[in-house]
MARKOLRO-412135 format. One record per residue: x, y, z of N, C-alpha, C in turn. Coordinates in steps of 0.2 Angstrom, whole numbers. Layout:
BEGIN
LUMGU   n.x   n.y   n.z  ca.x  ca.y  ca.z   c.x   c.y   c.z
LUMGU     X     Y     Z     X     Y     Z     X     Y     Z
...
***
This chain:
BEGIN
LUMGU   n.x   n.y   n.z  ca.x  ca.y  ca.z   c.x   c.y   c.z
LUMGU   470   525   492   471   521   498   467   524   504
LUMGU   463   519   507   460   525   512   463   519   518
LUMGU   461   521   525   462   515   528   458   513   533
LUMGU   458   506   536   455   505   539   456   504   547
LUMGU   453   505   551   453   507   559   448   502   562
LUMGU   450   497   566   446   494   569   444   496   578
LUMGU   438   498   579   436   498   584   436   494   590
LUMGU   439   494   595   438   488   600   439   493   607
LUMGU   436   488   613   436   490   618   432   486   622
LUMGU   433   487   630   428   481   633   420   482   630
LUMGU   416   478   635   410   479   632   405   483   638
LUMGU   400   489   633   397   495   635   400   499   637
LUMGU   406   502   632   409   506   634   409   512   627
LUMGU   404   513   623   401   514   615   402   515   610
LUMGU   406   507   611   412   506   603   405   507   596
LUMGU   399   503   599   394   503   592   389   508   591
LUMGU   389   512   598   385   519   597   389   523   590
LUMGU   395   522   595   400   526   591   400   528   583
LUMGU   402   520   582   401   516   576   396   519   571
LUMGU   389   518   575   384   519   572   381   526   568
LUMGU   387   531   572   386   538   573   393   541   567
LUMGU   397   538   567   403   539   563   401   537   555
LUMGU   397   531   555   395   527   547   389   531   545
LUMGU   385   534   551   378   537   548   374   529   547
LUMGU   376   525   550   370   519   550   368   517   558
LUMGU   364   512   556   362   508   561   364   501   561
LUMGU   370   499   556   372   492   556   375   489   565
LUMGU   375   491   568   379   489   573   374   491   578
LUMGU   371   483   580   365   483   587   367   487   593
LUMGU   366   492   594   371   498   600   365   495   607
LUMGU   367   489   610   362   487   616   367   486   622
LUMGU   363   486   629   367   490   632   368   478   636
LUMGU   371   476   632   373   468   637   379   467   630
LUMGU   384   463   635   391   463   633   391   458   624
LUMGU   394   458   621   394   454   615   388   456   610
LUMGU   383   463   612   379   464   606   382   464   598
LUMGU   387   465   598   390   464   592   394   457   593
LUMGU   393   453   588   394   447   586   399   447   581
LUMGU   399   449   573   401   451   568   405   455   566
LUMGU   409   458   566   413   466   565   410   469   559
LUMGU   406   472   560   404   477   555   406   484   553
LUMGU   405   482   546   410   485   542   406   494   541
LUMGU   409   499   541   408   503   539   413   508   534
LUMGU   410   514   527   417   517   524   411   523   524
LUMGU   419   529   526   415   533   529   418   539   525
LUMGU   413   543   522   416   550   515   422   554   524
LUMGU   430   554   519   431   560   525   430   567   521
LUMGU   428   571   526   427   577   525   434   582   524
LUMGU   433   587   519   439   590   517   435   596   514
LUMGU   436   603   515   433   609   511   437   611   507
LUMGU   444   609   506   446   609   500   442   608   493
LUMGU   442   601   496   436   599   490   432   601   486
LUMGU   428   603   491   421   609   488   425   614   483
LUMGU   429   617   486   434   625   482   435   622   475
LUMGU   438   616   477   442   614   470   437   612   463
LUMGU   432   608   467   426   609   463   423   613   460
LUMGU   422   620   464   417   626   462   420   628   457
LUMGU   431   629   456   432   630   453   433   627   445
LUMGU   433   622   446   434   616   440   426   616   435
LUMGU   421   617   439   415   617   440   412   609   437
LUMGU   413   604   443   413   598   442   407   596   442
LUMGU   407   589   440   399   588   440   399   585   446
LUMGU   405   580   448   404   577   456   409   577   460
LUMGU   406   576   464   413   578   470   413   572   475
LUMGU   418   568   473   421   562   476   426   561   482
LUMGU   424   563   489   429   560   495   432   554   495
LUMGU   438   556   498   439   550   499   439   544   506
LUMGU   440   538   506   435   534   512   440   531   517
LUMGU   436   532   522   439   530   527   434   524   532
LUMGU   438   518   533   436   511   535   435   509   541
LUMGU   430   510   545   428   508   551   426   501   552
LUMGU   429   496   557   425   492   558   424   488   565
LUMGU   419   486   568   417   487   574   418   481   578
LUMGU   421   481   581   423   471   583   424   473   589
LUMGU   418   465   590   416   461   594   419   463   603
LUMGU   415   464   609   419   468   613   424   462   616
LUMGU   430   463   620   434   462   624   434   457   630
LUMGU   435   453   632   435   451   641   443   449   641
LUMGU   444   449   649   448   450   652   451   440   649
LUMGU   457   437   648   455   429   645   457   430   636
LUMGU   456   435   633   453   434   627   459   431   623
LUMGU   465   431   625   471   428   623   471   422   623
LUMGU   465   419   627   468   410   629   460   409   627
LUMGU   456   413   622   450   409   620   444   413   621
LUMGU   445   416   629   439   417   633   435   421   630
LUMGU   428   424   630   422   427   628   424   425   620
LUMGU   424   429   616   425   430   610   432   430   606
LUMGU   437   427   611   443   431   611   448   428   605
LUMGU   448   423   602   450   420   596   447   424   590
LUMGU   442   426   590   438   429   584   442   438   583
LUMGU   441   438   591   443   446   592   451   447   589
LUMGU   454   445   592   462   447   588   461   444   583
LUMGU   459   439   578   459   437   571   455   443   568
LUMGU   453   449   570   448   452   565   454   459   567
LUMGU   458   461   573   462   465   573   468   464   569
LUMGU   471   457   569   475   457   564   474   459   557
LUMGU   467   461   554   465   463   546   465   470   548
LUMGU   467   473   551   465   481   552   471   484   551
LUMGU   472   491   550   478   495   550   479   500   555
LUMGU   476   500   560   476   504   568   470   502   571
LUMGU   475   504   577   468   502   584   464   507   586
LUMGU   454   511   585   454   516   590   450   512   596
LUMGU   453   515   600   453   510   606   449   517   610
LUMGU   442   513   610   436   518   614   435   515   621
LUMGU   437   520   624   438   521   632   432   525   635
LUMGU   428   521   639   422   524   644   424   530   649
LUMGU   424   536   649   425   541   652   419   546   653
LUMGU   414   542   656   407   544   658   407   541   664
LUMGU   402   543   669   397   538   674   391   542   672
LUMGU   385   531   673   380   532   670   378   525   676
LUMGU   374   525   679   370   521   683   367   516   679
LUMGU   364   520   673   359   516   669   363   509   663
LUMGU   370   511   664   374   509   658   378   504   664
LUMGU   376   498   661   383   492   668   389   495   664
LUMGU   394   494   670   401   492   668   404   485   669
LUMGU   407   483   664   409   475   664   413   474   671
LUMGU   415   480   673   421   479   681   416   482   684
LUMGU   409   484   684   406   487   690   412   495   691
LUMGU   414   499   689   417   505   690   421   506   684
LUMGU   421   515   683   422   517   678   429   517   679
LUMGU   435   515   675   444   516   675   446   515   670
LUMGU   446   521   663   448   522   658   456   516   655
LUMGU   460   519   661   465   517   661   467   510   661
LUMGU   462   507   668   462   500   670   459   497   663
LUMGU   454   498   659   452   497   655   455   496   649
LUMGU   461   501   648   464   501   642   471   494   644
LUMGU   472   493   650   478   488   650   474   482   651
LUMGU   467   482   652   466   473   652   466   471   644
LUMGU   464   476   638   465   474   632   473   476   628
LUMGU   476   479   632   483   480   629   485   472   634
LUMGU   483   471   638   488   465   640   486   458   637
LUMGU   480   458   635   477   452   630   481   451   625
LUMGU   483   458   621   486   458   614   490   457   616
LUMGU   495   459   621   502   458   624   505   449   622
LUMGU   499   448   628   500   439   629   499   436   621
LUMGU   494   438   617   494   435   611   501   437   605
LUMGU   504   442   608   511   443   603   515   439   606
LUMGU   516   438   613   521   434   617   522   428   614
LUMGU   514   423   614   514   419   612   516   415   605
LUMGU   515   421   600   517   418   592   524   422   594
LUMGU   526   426   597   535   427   597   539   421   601
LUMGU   537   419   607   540   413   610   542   408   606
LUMGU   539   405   601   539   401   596   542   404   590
LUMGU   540   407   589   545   409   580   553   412   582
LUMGU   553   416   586   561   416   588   567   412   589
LUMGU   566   408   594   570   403   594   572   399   588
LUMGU   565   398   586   566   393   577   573   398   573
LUMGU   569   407   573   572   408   570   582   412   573
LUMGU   584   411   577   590   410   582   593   405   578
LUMGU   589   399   579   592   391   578   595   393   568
LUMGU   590   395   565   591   395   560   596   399   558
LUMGU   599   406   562   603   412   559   609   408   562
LUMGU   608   403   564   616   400   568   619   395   563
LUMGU   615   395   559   616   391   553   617   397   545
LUMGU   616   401   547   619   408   540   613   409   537
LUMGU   609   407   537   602   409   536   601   416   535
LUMGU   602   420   530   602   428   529   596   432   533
LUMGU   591   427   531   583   429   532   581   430   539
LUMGU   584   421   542   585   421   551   588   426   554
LUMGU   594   429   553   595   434   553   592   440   557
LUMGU   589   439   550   586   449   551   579   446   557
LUMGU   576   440   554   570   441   559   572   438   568
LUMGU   577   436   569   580   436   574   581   441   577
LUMGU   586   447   574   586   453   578   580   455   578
LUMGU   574   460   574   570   462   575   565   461   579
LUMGU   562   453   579   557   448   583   562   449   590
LUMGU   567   447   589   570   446   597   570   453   599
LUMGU   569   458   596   569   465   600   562   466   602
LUMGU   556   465   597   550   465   601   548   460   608
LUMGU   551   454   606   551   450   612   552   452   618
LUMGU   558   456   618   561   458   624   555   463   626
LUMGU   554   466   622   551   471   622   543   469   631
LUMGU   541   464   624   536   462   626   536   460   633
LUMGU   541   456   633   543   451   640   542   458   647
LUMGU   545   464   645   546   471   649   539   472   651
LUMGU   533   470   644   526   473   648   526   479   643
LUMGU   529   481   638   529   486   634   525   484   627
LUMGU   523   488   623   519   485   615   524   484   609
LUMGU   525   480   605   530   479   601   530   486   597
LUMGU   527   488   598   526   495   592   532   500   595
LUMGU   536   498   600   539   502   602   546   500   598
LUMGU   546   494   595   554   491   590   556   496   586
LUMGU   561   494   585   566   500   582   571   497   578
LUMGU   565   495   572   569   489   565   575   494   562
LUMGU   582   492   562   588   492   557   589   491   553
LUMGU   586   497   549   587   495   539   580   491   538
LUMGU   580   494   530   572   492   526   571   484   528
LUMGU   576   479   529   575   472   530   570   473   535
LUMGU   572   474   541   570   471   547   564   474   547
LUMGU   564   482   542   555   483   544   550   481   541
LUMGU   553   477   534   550   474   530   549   467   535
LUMGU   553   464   538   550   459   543   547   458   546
LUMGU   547   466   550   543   466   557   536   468   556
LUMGU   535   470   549   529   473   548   526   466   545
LUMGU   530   463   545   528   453   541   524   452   545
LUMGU   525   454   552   524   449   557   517   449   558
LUMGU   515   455   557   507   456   561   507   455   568
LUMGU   510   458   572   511   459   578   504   463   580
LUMGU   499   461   584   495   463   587   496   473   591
LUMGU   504   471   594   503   478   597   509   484   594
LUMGU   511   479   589   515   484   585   508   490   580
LUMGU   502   488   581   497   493   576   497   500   579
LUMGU   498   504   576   497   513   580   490   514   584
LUMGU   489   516   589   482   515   592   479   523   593
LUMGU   474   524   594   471   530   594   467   529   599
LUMGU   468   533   604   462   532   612   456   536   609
LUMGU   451   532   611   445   538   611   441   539   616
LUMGU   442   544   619   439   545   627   431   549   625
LUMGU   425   544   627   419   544   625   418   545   633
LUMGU   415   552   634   413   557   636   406   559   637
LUMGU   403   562   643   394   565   643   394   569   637
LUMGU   390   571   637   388   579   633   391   583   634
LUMGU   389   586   639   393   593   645   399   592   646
LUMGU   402   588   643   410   587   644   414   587   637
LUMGU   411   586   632   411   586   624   418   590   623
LUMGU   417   596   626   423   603   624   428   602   627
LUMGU   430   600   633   435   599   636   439   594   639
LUMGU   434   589   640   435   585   644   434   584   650
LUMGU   436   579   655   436   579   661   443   576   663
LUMGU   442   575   669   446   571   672   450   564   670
LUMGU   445   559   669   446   554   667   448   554   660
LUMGU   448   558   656   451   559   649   456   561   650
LUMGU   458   566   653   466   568   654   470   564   654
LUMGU   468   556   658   471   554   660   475   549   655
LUMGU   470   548   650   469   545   643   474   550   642
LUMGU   475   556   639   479   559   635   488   558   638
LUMGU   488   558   644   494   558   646   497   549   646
LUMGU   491   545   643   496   539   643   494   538   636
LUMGU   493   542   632   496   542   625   499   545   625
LUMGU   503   551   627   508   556   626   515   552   627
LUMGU   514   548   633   519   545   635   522   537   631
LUMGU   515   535   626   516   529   623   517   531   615
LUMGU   517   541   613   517   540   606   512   540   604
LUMGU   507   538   607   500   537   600   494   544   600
LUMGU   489   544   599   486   549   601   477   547   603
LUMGU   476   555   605   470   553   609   467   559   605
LUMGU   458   559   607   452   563   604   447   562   612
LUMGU   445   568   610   436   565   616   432   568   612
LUMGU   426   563   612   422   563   608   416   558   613
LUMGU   411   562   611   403   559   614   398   555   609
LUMGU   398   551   610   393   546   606   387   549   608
LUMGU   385   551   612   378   553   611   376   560   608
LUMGU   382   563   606   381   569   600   380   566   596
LUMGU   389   562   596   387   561   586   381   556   586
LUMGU   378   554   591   369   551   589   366   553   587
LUMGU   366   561   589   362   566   588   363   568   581
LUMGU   370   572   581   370   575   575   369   568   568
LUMGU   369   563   569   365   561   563   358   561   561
LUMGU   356   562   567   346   561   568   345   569   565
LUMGU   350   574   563   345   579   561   350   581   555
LUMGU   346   586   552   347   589   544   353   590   546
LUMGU   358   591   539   364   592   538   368   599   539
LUMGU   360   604   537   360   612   540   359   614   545
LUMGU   358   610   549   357   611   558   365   609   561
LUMGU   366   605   557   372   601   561   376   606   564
LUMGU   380   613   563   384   618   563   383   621   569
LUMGU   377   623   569   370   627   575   371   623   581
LUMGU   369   617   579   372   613   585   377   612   588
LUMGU   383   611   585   389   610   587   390   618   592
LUMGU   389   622   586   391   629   591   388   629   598
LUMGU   381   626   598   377   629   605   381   624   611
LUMGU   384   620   610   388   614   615   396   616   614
LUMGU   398   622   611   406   624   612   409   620   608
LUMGU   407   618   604   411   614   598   411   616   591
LUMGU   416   615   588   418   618   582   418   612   576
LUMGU   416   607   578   418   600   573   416   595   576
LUMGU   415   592   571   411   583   575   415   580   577
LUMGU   415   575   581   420   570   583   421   564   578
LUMGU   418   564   572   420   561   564   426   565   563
LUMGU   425   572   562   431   575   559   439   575   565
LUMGU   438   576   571   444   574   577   447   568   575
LUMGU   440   562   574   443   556   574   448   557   568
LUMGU   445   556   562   449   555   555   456   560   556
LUMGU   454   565   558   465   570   558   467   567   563
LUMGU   464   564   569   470   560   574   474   556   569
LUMGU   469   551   565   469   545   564   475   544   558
LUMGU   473   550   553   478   552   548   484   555   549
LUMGU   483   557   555   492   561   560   495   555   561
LUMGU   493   548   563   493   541   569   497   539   561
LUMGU   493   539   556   495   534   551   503   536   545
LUMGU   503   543   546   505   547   542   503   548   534
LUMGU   495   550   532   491   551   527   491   556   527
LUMGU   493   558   519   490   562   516   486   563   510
LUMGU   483   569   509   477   570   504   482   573   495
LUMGU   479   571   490   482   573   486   476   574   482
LUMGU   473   578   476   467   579   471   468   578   464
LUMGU   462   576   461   460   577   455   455   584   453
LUMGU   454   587   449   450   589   447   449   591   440
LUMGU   441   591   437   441   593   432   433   594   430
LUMGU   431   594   423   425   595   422   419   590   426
LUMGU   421   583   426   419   576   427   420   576   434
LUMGU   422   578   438   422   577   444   428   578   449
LUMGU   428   582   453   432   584   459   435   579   465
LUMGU   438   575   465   440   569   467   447   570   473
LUMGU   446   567   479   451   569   483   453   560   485
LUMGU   461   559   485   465   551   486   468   553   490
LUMGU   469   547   495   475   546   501   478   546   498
LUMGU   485   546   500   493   545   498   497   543   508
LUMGU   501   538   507   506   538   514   512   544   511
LUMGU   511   549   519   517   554   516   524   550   517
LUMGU   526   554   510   534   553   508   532   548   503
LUMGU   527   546   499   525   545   494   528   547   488
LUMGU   531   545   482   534   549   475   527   549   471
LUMGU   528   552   465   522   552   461   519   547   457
LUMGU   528   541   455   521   536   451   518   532   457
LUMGU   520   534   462   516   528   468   511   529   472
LUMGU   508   538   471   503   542   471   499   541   464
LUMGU   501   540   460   498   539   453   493   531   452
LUMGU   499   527   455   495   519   458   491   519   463
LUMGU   487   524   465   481   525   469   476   524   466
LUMGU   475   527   461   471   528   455   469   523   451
LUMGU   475   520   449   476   514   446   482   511   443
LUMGU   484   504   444   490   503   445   494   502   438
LUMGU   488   505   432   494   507   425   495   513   424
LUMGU   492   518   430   494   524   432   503   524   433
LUMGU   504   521   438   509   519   441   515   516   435
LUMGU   513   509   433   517   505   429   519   510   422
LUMGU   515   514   419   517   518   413   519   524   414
LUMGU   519   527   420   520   534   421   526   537   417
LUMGU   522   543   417   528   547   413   530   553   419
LUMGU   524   558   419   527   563   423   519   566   427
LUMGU   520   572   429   514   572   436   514   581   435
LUMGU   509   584   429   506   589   430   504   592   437
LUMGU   508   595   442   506   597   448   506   603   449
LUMGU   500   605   454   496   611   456   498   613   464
LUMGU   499   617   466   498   618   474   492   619   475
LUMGU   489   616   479   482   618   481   479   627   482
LUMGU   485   629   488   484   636   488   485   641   480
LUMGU   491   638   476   490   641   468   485   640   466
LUMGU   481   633   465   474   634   462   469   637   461
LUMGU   467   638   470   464   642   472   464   649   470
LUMGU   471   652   472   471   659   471   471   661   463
LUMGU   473   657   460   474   659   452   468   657   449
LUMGU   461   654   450   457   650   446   457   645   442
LUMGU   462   641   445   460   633   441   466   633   439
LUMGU   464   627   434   471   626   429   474   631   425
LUMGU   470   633   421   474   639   415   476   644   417
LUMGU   474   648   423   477   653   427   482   651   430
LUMGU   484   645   434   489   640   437   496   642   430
LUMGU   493   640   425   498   639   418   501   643   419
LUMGU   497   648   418   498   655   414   503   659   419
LUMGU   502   658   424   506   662   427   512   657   431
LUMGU   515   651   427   522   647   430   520   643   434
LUMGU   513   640   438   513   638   444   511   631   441
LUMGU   509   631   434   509   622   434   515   618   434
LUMGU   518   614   437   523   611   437   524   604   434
LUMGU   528   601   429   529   595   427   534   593   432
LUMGU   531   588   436   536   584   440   537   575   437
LUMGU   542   573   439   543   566   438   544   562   441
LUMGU   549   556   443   548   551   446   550   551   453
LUMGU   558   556   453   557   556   461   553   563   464
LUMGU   547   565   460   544   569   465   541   567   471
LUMGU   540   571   478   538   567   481   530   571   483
LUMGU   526   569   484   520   573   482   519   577   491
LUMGU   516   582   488   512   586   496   508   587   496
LUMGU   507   585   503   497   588   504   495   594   499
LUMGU   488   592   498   484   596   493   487   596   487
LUMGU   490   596   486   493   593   478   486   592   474
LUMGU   486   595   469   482   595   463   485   590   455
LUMGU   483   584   455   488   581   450   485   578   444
LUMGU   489   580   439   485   574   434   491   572   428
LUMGU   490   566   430   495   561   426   495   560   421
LUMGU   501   559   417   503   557   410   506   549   412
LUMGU   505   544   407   506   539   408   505   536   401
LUMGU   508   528   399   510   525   396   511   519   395
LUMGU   506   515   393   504   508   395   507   505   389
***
């Protein structure tokens, strides 16, 4: 399972530079006038993991397969986009398919670069597209509650659960707050609420796009970003679209050199993806062997046949049990048959529940 992250934010703010710099492509026309993106462009991206590498060198794999992560780049924002305006029908229909929001935030001044508002305000910025989404939940809420009210008043089990739940987002909404902040009672209601495809129930991730000379620290206006995630629960990153420009334009060897001579330890592909995987609650679990060194998502608190149904879903249906490795034991012991040899390979079963770096290989029974 990897996941997918939709892009959005007003326009020139360098959701497509970003894009472009993150996928290691040029699919996304990074042009400096509103709506250069038309079509939400898809991007999947290797996440990096040096596990990986360890795991392989010891296994002595022939390939070493990450696992992917889903970028996709949609169409900018105006102010209106709830009742149709600019692109705005298209834009929440393409956020609805997404499984979080990273919501890129202009925290640069650039004379050469217009601003949709004519002035740079992170913040301002991020509540004209949080109140879009706001207005477009209100709107499918106003309407399915009451129906569903009318119906729990008649014993309707189902009406019910979607009545409380929906009517807690509603309220929610009605306050100016994001439904993401509901607080579903028992499996039903979260299995409801997550029905709904609530626009602002999605976990969002700020990404405060940054000059160069500010890369390592940030500024001012990021801060300001970090302190209204802090307070909403979600998380932030800074990160400069005109590095990661760079750092795609040159060799893969230089790339390290680079970072260091700008006070950086890591690209803002790798900040993004560990926000992102923090935002989602993802975890990494591996394969390895002669054929190939291979690293899966899992959502943590996962058991093993349902890490095993990543792989494949008769992994899952015939499971029997789950040959598991610590990562750290793999390492330190030399692979599998040192792991053996010395009590660290483990047979676990079905309520195991699997943990990052986990080294696993399945038995199974079709």
């Amino acid at each position: 399972m990897g996941f997918r992250c939709g892009i959005v934010g007003l326009p020139n703010v360098g959701k497509s530079t970003l894009f472009n710099a993150l996928t290691e492509t040029q699919a996304a026309q990074a042009a400096n006038y509103p709506f250069c993106t038309i079509e939400p462009n898809v991007g999947q991206v290797a996440v990096p993991d040096e596990r990986l590498d360890s795991l392989a060198a010891i296994a002595g794999s022939a390939k070493v397969i990450p696992t992917q992560l889903g970028f996709v780049d949609i169409a900018g924002l105006v102010k209106g986009a709830s009742k149709g305006e600019g692109l705005g029908n298209q834009f929440l229909g393409n956020i609805r398919e997404v499984d979080a929001i990273v919501h890129v935030l202009r925290c640069f001044e650039d004379d050469d670069i217009q601003h949709v508002a004519n002035k740079v305000d992170p913040i301002a910025d991020a509540e004209v597209v949080e109140t879009e989404l706001m207005l477009a939940d209100l709107e499918s809420l106003e309407k399915r509650v009451p129906a569903a009210q009318k119906r729990a008043t008649g014993g309707d089990k189902e009406a019910k659960v979607m009545a409380s739940v929906l009517g807690q987002a509603l309220e929610l909404l009605r306050e100016g707050k994001p439904a993401r902040l509901t607080e579903p009672n028992g499996e039903d209601e979260a299995r409801v609420f997550a029905q709904a495809q609530l626009l602002t129930a999605k976990p969002v991730l700020y990404v405060c796009n940054v000059a160069e000379e500010e890369a390592s620290e940030g500024n001012a206006l990021s801060a300001q970003v970090f302190e209204k995630a802090k307070a909403e629960g979600a998380e932030a990153v800074v990160v400069s679209a005109a590095i990661e420009s760079e750092l795609v334009s040159m060799p893969v060897e230089e790339r390290a050199e680079y970072l260091e001579a700008l006070g950086l330890t890591e690209s803002g592909l790798s900040r993004v993806i560990r926000a992102g995987y923090k935002l989602l609650g993802l975890k990494t679990f591996f394969t390895a062997g002669p054929k190939e060194a291979r690293a899966w998502t899992f959502p943590a608190g996962a058991k093993a046949p349902q890490a095993a149904g990543e792989i494949h879903t008769d992994f899952e249906r015939g499971f029997i049990r789950a040959e598991t490795i610590a990562f750290d034991d793999y390492v330190a012991l030399g692979g599998e048959a040192g792991a053996k040899e010395a009590g660290k390979l483990r047979q676990e079963g079905k309520e195991y529940v699997v943990q990052d770096g986990d080294v696993m290989m399945f038995k199974f029974n079709v």
